[in-house]
C-alpha positions in Angstrom: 13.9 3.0 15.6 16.1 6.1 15.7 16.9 7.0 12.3 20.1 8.0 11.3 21.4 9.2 8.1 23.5 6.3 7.4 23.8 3.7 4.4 22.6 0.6 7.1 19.5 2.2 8.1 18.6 2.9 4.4 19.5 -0.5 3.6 17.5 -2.1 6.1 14.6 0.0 5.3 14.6 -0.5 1.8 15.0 -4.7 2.4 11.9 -4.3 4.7 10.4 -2.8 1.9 11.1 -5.4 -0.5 9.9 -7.7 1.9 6.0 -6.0 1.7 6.6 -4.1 5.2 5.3 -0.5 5.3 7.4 1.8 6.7 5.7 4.8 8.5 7.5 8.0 9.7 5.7 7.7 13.8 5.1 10.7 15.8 5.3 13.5 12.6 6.1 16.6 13.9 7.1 15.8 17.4 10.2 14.1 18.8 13.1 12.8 16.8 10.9 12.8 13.4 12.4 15.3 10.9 11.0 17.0 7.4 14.8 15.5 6.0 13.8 12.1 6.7 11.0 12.2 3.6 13.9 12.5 1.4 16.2 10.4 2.9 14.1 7.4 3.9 11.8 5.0 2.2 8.7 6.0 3.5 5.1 4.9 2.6 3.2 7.0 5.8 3.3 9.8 7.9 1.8 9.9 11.5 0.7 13.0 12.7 1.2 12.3 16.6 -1.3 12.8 18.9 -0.5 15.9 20.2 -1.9 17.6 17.7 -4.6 15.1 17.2 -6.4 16.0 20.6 -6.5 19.7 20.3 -7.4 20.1 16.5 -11.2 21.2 17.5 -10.1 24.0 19.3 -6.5 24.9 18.3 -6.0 26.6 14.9 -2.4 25.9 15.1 -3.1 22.4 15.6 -5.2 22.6 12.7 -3.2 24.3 10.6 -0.3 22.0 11.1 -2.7 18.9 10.4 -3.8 21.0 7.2 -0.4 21.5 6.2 0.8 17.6 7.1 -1.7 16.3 5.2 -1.2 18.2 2.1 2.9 17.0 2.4 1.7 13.9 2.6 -0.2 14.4 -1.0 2.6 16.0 -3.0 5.0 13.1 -1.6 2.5 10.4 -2.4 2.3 9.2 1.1 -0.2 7.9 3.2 -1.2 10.4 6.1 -2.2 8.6 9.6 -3.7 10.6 12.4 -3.1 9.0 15.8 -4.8 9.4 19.2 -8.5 10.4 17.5 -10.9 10.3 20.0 -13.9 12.0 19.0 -16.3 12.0 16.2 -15.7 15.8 15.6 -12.3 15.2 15.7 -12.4 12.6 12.9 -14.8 14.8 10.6 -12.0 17.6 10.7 -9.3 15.1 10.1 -11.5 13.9 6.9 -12.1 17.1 6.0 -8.1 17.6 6.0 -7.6 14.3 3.6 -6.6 12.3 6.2 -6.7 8.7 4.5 -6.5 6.8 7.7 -6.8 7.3 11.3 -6.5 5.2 15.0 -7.3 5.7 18.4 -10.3 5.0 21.0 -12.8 6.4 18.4 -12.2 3.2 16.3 -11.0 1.0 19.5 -9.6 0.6 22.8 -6.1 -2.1 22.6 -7.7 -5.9 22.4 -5.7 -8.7 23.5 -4.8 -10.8 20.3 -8.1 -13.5 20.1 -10.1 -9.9 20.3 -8.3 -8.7 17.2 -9.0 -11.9 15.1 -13.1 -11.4 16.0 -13.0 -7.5 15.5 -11.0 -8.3 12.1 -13.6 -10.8 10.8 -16.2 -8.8 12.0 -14.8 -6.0 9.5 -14.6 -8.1 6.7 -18.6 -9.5 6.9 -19.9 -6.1 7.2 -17.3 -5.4 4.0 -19.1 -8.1 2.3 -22.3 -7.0 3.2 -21.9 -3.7 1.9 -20.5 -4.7 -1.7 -23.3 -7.3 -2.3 -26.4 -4.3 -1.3 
């Protein structure tokens, strides 16, 4: 959704809300997103796109940025998502930033909807497993 800075977007957002839907400010830092939206919008996440996901081993811009994201993210009590991570040394810098959550091909490739359900109950056994060892 393109945000504008109108009273029906707000109240839409803020009737999602109160319906138990997370909102979640997509593609931070590239695009349409904007730093006036955090204050203007009900948000519960930021996503740091991709962009600077895939370079953030090698580019200390990149990292910086995702540094800098992250710690945003913190003082506004939101939850920071990294999108596109790929690699497991990507994902160790991400954690090392505070990222809380993450997605991409690391975790899993896009699964039609009966592959969701298995990979979702899978997830909750090993859960299980874990809190009763």
């Amino acid at each position: 959704m393109l945000l504008r800075d109108d009273a029906p977007t707000l109240e839409l957002l803020l009737k999602l809300r109160g319906f138990g839907v997370r909102i979640a400010l997509d593609d931070f830092g590239t695009g349409y997103s904007s730093l006036s939206y955090l204050t203007k919008f009900p948000f519960d996440k930021i996503k740091i796109d991709r962009a600077f996901v895939s370079n953030v081993a090698r580019n200390g811009a990149d990292s910086a940025i995702i540094d800098a994201v992250s710690s945003l993210g913190r003082s506004l009590n939101l939850v920071t998502v990294a999108e596109g991570v790929e690699q497991e040394s990507q994902r160790q810098l991400l954690k090392a930033a505070g990222i809380a959550e993450m997605q991409g091909y690391l975790f899993s490739r896009p699964l039609p909807g009966t592959e969701v359900q298995k990979l979702l109950t899978g997830a909750d056994e090993q859960t299980d497993s874990r809190a009763t060892a």
